[in-house]
Every structure is written in structure tokens, then in C-alpha cells.
C-alpha positions in Angstrom: -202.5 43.7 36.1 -201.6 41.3 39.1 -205.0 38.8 40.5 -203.5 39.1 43.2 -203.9 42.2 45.4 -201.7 43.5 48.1 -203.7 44.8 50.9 -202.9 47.5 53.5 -203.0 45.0 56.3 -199.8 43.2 58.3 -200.2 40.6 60.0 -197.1 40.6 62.8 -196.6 36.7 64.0 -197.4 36.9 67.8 -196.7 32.8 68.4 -195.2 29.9 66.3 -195.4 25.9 66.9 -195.4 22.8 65.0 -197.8 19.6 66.0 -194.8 16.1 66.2 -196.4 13.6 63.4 -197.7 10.8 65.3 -199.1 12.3 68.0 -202.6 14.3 69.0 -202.8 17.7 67.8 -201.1 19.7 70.5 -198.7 22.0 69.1 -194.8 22.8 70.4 -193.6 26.4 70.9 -191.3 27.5 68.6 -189.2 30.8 67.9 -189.1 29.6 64.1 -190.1 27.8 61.4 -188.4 26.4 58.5 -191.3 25.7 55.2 -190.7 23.7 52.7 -193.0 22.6 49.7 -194.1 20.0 52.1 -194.6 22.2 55.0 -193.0 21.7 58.6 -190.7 18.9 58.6 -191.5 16.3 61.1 -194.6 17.8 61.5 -198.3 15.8 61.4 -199.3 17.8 58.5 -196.2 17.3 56.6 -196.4 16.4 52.6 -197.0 17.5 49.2 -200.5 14.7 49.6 -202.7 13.4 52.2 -205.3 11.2 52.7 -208.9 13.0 52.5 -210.8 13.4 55.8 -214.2 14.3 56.4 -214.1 18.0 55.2 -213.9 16.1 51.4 -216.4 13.3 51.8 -218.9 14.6 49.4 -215.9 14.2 46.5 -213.5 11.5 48.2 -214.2 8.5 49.6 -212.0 8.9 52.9 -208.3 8.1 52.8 -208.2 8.9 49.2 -204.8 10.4 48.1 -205.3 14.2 47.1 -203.3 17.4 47.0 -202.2 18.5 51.0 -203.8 22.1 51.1 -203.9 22.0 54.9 -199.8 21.8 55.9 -200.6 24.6 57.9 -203.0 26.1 61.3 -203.2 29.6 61.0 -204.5 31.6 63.6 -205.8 35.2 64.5 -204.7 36.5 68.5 -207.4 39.1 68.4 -210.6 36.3 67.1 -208.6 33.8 70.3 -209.7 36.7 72.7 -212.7 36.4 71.7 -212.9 32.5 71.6 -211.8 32.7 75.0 -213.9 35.5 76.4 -217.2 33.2 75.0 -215.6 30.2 76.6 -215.1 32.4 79.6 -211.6 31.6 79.8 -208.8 34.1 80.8 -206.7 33.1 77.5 -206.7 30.1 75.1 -203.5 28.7 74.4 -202.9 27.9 70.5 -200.9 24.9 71.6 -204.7 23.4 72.1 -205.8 24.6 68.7 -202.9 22.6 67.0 -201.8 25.9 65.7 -198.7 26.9 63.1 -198.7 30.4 64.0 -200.8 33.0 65.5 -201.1 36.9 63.6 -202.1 39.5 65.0 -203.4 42.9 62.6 -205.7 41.1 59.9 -209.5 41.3 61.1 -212.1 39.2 60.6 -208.6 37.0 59.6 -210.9 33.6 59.6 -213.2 34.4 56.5 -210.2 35.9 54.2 -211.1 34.8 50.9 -209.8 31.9 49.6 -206.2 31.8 47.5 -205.1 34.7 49.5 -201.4 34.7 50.1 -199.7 35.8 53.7 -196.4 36.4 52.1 -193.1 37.3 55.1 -190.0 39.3 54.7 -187.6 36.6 53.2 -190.7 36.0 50.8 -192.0 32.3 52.3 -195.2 32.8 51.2 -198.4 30.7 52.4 -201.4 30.2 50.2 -204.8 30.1 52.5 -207.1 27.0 51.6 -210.2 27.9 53.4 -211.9 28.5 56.6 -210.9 25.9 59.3 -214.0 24.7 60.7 -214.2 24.0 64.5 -214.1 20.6 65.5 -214.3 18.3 68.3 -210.4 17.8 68.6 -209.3 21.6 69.9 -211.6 20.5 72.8 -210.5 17.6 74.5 -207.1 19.5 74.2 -208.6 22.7 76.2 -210.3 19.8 78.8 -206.8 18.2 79.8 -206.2 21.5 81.0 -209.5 23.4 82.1 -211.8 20.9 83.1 -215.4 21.8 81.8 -214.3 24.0 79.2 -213.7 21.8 76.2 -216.8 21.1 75.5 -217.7 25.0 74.7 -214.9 25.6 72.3 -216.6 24.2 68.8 -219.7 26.8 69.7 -217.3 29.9 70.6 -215.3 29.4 67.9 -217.6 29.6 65.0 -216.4 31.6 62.2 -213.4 32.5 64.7 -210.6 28.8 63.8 -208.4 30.5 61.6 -207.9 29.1 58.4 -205.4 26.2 56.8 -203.1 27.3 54.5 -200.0 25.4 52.0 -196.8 26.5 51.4 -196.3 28.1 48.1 -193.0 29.4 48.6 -190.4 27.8 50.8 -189.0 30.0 53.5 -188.6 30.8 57.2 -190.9 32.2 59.5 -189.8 33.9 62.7 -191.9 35.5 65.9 -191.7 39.5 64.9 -192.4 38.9 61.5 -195.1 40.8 59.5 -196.8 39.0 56.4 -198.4 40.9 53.8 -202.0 40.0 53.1 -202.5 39.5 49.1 -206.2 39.0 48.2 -207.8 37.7 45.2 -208.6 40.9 42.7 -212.5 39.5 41.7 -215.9 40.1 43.3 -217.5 37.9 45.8 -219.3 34.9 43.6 -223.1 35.5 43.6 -223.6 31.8 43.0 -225.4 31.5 46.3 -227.2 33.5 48.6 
């Protein structure tokens, strides 16, 4: 029996961009993209390792070389609507967000369990890492271009920032596409409550 579980939910690619390495985080529009093991080529997440960064300090002392889990933004266009409605924006462009690609089809998209796979129709397949947590960064993007509105982003987009996801089989991604959503077959840990 396969752990991993094909859902009955599609997730149709609605936007595509890649952030230039050695820049900020603002992402440039593209039609496709081309994943390798290491991600986007050229692109500021690009690698098979990175250093850590303050998501990892309670294991890594920061900069320490570990495994790059987060080659890729993945975001939902129905949980930006909503960003933007709290914001009180008209739209929120996922060039701000530093975005990989925008789906639409796959509710509450930004808590899919961990190790899911988004697999498209050549069979690239990503592997989601975990929530993205909202940060500071996505802001003074959204402030270069709607002045006052930055700082409400972080707030708005609680549980709502898409998550980061690694390449786990090379591939190319195109706007149109539909990825299959493959969850973990297991129950929810009751570790915690």
C-alpha cells in the first residue's frame, strides 16, 4: 500500500516566477519553469544546501550548512484574496511574496501536511516542507508599491503564506498545469495539543 495518498484535489498553476539570486525577494513573471534537483536555476533559492536562517535557530547555529528544503514559494490564489481583502487591497501581487508559483483548487493549501507531494503532468514533482511563516520581507515589497500597506501583510497573512517546498523530481512546470495533491496516509500526531 503506497504512504503516499493521491487526493481528489488539482491544483491548476494560475502564475509562475523565479526571484534573480543576489537580489531582494521580488519575483519575475514567467510562463515556465525548468526544476532541477537544485531547484530554479539562477534563482536565490537555488541548491541542493543552504545556510540555516532563523526558522532553524533552535537546532543550527545560523549559517550552518544543512539540506535546502525551501528551493521553492508556493502559493494559493484563493488564501491571496483573502490576504488582500484583510489588507484591504484590491489584489496582492505574488511578485511581492517572492513567489515560485501560485495554484489555485487546493483549500486551506497553506496547512497541507507536511511531505505532501504536488506532482504535474510531465511528473516534476515538488515535496512541501512546511508552512511558510509570514515575515517582515513580503512587506516592504508590498510598501514600494502601496504606501501604508506593508506593514499589515505579516498580520493578514497568518496561516494564509503558502508553503516552501523541494524538488524531488526534476521537471517543467508551465501556467495551465494541474498538480495532483499526494498526502501522507497516517493520522495527525497527538503529540501536542
Amino acid at each position: 500500500m503506497p504512504v503516499l495518498r493521491e487526493t481528489e484535489f488539482r491544483g491548476e498553476i494560475t502564475w509562475l516566477g523565479m526571484v534573480p539570486a543576489g537580489g531582494g525577494i521580488q519575483a519575475e513573471v514567467r510562463e515556465a519553469l525548468d526544476l532541477g534537483f537544485a531547484g530554479i536555476t539562477g534563482e536565490r533559492h537555488e541548491g541542493a544546501e543552504r545556510g540555516s536562517c532563523v526558522r532553524v535557530t533552535n537546532l543550527y547555529k545560523k549559517g550552518t550548512k544543512i539540506r535546502n528544503v525551501r528551493q521553492l514559494t508556493v502559493l494559493s490564489e484563493e488564501e491571496l484574496a483573502l490576504i488582500a481583502a484583510d489588507m484591504g487591497l484590491e489584489r496582492l501581487d505574488p511578485r511581492h511574496l517572492g513567489a515560485s508559483l501560485v495554484l489555485r483548487g487546493i483549500p486551506d493549501f497553506t496547512l497541507v501536511p507536511p511531505s505532501s507531494r504536488l506532482q504535474g503532468p510531465d511528473g516534476a514533482t515538488l515535496t512541501v516542507d512546511m508552512e511558510n511563516r509570514p515575515c517582515v520581507l513580503p512587506g516592504r515589497e508590498i510598501e514600494k508599491d502601496h504606501e501604508g500597506f506593508g506593514p499589515k501583510f505579516k498580520s493578514a497573512a497568518t496561516n494564509r503564506r503558502g508553503i516552501t517546498a523541494w524538488v524531488e523530481r526534476p521537471g517543467r512546470l508551465s501556467l495551465g498545469d494541474s498538480l495532483r495533491l499526494f498526502v501522507p496516509d497516517q493520522r495527525a500526531w497527538a503529540g501536542e495539543s
